[in-house]
C-alpha positions as CSV (number, residue, x, y, z in Angstrom):
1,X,-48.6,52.7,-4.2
2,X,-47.3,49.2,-4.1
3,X,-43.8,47.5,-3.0
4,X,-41.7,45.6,-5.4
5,X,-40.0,42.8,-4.0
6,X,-37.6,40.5,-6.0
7,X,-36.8,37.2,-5.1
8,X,-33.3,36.3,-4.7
9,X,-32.3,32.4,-4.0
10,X,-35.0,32.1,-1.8
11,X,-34.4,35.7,0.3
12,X,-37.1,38.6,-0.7
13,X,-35.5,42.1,-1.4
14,X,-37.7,44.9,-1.2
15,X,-36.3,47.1,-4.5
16,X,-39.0,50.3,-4.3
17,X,-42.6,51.7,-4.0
18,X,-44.3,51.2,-6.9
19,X,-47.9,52.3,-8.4
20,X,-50.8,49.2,-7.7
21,X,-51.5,49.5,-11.3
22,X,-48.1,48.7,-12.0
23,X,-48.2,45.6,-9.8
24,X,-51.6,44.5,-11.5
25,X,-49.6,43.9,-14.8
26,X,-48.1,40.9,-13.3
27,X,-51.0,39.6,-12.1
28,X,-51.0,40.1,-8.3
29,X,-53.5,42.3,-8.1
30,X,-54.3,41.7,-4.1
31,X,-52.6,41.2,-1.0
32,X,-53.8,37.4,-0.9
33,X,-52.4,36.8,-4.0
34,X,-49.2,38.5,-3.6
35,X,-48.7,36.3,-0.7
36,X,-49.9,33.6,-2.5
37,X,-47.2,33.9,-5.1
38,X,-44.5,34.2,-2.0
39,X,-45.2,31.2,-0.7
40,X,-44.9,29.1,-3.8
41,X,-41.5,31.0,-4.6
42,X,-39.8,30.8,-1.0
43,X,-37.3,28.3,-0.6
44,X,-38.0,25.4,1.6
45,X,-35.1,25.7,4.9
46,X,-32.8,22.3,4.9
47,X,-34.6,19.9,6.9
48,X,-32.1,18.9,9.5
49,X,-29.6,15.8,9.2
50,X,-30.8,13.3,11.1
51,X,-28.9,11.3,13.7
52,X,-27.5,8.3,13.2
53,X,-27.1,5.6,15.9
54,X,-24.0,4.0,15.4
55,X,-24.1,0.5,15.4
56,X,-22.6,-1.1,18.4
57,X,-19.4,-3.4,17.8
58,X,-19.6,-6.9,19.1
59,X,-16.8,-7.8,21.5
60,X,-14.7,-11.0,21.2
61,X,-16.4,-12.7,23.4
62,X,-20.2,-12.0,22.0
63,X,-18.5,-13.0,18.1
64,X,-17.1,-16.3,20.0
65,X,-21.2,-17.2,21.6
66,X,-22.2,-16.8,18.0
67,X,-19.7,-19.1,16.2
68,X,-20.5,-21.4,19.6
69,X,-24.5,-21.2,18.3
70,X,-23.6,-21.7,14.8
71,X,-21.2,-24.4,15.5
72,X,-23.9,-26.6,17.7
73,X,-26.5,-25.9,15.0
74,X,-24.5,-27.0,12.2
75,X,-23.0,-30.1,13.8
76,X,-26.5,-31.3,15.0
77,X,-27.5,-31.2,11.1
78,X,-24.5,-31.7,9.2
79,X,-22.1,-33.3,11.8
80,X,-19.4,-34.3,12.6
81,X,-18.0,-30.8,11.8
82,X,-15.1,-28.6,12.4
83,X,-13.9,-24.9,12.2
84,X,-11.1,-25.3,9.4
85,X,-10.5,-21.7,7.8
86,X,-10.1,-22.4,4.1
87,X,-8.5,-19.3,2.6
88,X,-9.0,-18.0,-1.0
89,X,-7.2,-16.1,-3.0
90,X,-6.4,-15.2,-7.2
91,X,-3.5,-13.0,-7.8
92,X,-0.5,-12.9,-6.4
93,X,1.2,-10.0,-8.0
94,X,3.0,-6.2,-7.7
95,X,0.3,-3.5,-7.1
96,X,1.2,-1.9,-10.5
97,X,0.7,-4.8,-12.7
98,X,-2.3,-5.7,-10.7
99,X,-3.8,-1.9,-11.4
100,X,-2.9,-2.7,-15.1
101,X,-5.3,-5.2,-15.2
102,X,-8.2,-3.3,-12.8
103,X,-7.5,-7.0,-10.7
104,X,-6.7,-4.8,-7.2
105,X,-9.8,-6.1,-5.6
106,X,-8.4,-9.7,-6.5
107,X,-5.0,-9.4,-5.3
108,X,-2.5,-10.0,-2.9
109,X,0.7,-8.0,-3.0
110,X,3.8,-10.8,-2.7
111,X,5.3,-9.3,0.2
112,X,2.5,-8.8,1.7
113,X,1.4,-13.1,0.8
114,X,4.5,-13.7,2.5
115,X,4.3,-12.2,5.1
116,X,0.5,-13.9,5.6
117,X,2.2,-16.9,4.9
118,X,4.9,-16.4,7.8
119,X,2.2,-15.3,10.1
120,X,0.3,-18.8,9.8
121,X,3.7,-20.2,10.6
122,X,4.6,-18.5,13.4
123,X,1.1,-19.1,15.0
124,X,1.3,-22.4,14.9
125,X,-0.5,-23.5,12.1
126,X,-0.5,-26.5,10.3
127,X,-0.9,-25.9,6.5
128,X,-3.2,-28.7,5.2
129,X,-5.0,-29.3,1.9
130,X,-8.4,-30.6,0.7
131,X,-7.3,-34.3,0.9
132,X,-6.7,-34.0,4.5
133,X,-10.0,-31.8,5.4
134,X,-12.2,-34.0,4.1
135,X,-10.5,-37.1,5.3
136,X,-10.8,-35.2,8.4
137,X,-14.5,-34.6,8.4
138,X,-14.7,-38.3,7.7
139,X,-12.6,-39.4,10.5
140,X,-9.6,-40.7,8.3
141,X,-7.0,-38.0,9.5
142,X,-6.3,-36.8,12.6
143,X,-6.3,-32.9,12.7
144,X,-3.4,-30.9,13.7
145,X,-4.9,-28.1,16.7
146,X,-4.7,-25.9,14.7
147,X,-5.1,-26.3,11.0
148,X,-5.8,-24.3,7.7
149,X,-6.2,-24.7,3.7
150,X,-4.9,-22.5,0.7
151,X,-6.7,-21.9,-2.5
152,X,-6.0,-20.7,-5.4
153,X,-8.6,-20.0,-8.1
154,X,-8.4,-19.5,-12.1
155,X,-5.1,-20.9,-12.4
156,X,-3.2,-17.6,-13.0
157,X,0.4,-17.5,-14.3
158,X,1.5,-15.4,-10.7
159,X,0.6,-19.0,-9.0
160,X,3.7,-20.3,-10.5
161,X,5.6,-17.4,-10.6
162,X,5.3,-16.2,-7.5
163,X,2.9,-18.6,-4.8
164,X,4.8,-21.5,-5.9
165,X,8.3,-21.0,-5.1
166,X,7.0,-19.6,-1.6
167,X,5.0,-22.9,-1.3
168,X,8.5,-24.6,-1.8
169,X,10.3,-22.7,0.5
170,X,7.8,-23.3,3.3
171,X,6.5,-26.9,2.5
172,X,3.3,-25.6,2.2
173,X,0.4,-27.4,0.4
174,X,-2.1,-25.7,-1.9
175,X,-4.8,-26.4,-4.1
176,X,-5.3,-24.8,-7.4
177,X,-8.4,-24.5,-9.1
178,X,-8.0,-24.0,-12.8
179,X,-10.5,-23.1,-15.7
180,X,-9.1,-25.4,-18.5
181,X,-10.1,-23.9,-21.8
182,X,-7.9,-21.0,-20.3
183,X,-4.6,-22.8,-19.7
184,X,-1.9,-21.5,-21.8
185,X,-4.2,-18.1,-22.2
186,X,-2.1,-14.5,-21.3
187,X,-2.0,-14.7,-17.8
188,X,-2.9,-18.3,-17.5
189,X,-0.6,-21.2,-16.4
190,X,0.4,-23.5,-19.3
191,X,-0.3,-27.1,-18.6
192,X,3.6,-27.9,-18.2
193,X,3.5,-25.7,-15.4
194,X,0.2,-26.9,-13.9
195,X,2.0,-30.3,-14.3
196,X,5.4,-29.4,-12.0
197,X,3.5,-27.7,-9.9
198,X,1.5,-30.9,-9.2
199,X,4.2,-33.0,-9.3
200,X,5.9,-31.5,-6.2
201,X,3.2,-33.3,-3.8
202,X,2.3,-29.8,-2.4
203,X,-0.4,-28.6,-4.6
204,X,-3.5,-30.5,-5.3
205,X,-5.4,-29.0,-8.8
206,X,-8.8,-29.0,-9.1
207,X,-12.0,-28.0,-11.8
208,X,-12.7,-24.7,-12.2
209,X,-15.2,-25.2,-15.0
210,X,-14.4,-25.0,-18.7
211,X,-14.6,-21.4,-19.0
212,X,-16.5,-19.9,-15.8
213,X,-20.3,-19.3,-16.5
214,X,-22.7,-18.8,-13.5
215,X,-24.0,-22.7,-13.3
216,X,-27.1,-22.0,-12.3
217,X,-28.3,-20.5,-15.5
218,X,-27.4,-23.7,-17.3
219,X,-29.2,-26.8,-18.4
220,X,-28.5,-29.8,-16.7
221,X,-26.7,-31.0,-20.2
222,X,-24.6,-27.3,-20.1
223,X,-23.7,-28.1,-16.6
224,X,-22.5,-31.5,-17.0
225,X,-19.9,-30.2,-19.4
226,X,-19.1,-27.5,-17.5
227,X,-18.1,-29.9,-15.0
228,X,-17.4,-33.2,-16.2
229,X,-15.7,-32.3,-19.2
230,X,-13.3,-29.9,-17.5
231,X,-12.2,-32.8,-14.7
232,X,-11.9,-35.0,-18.3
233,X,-9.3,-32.5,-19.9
234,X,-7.7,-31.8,-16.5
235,X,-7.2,-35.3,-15.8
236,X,-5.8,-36.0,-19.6
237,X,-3.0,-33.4,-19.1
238,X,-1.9,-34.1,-16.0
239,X,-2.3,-38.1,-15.4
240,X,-4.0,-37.7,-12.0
241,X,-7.5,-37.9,-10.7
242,X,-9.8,-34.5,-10.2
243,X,-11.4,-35.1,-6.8
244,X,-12.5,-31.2,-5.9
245,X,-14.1,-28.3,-7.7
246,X,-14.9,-24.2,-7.2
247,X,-17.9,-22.9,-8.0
248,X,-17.6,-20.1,-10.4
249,X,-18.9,-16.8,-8.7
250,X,-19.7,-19.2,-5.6
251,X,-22.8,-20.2,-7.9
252,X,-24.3,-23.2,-6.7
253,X,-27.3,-24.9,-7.1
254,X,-28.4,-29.1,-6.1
255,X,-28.3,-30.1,-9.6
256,X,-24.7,-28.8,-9.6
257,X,-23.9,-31.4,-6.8
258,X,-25.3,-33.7,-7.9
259,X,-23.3,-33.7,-10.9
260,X,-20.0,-33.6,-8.6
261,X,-21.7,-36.3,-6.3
262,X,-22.2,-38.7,-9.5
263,X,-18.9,-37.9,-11.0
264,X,-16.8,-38.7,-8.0
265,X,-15.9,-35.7,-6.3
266,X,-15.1,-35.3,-3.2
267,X,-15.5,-32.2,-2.2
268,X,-16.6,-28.6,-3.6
269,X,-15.4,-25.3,-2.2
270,X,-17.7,-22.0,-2.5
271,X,-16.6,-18.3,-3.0
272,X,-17.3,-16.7,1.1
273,X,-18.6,-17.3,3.8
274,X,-17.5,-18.7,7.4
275,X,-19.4,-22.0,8.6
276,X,-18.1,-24.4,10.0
277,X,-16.7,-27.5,7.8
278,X,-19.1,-30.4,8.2
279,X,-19.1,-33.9,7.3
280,X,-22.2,-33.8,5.6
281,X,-21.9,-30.8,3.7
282,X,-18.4,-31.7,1.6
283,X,-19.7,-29.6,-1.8
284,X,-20.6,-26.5,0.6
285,X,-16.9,-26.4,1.8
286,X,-16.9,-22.6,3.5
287,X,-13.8,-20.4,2.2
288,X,-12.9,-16.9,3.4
289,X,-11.9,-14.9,0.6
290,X,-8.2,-13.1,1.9
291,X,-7.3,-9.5,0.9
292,X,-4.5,-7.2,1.0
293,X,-3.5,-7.3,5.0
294,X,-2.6,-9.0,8.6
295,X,-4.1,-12.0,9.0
296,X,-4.6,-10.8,12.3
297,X,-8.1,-8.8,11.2
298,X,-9.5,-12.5,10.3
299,X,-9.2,-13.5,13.7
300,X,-6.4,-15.9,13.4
């Protein structure tokens, strides 16, 4: 007589005695084989989870040696430089219309911009734009103690809608970064309103690029006319010179400024990242891109 066992997710259940010659049929003829056929069928146990060591959290002081390192590195190559926070944003707009457009990760609730905005103030600082950082870096303006820049990139319609007006309210400056074959597009700024807002002294308006490709998969010809011909069509509409420029997608490359350098830029912003502004780095101008929340988590 033999046992029939049936395997159940992986537990063995012993059903009843049976005949060996029974058994046979299947194929296990012998004890070895039997247990052979076990063994393949047996569920491997979990392996256990493994522990995770949690990764320690860098106190204020620790964050503040490491900005100190970076700072002293940077200025040695690329000095005279400065910590300026440049702050970047794109929409401006009500949570609902921002879901509408799957443009959350882009956007700024307008209380909540005010409130950022009223923050800045009531810490003390000094809202300065492009112009003055760079005349900074070259010694031609004297910075406030504590000092930071707003941007503004794509040129959507909720700049003049809603950052503008604030921008009035507070005499804040601003610059504005606009993709020109998109002006007058749904949800882009026409050029009459490019042109007020411009007009008020507050906000500077710079090249966004004709319609925002990643430059570095362009030829040097595709890239000049990225560049050149936006600043040309920015410059026709609104009578003043285009002296700064975002890269699209912070994509940046030496041919790119190079281009800027020969066409009379000053200055070039990327997407994120937190060096410190330096003289000799004016088209790697650092920005910190600014989300829903205190300003308080940035360290300001």
């Amino acid at each position: 007589m033999g046992i029939v066992f049936l395997i159940v997710g992986g537990a063995i259940v012993r059903l009843k005695r049976e005949p060996l010659s029974r058994l046979r049929k299947t194929g296990l003829s012998t004890k070895s084989q039997f247990a052979e056929f076990l063994g393949k069928n047996r569920s491997t146990p979990p392996l256990p989870t493994p522990t995770i060591t949690p990764t320690p959290t860098l106190t204020p002081q620790q964050i503040a040696e490491i900005q100190r390192k970076k700072f002293e590195e940077f200025n040695q190559k690329y000095g005279p430089c400065k910590y300026v926070p440049v702050l970047m944003y794109h929409h401006v707009m009500p949570v609902d219309q921002a879901k509408a457009i799957l443009a959350t990760n882009l956007n700024v609730p307008p209380e909540i911009f005010r409130q950022q905005m009223d923050y800045l103030i009531g810490k003390g600082y000094a809202v300065i734009d492009l112009d003055n950082l760079v005349a900074g870096l070259n010694g031609n303006f004297t910075f406030p103690s504590k000092s930071v820049v707003l941007t503004f990139d794509d040129g959507y319609r909720d700049f003049f809608d809603t950052v503008y007006p604030i921008l009035i309210e507070k005499n804040l400056k601003a610059t504005v970064f606009v993709i020109s074959q998109f002006v007058g597009g749904e949800r882009y700024m026409e050029w009459w309103q490019i042109r007020e807002a411009a007009s008020s002294g507050l906000v500077l308006v710079g090249d966004h690029t004709l319609n925002h490709p990643y430059l570095t998969k362009l030829s040097e010809e595709e890239l000049k006319n990225q560049i050149v011909s936006a600043k040309n069509v920015i410059e026709q509409n609104l009578g003043t010179t285009v002296k700064f420029f975002a890269y699209p997608y912070g994509s940046a490359n030496s041919l790119a400024k190079e281009i800027l350098k020969e066409n009379n830029f000053l200055g070039a912003v990327v997407t994120t990242n937190v060096n410190p502004q330096c003289k000799g780095l004016p088209f790697d101008l650092s920005r910190i891109r600014i989300g829903a929340g205190s300003l308080s988590r940035y360290g300001f």
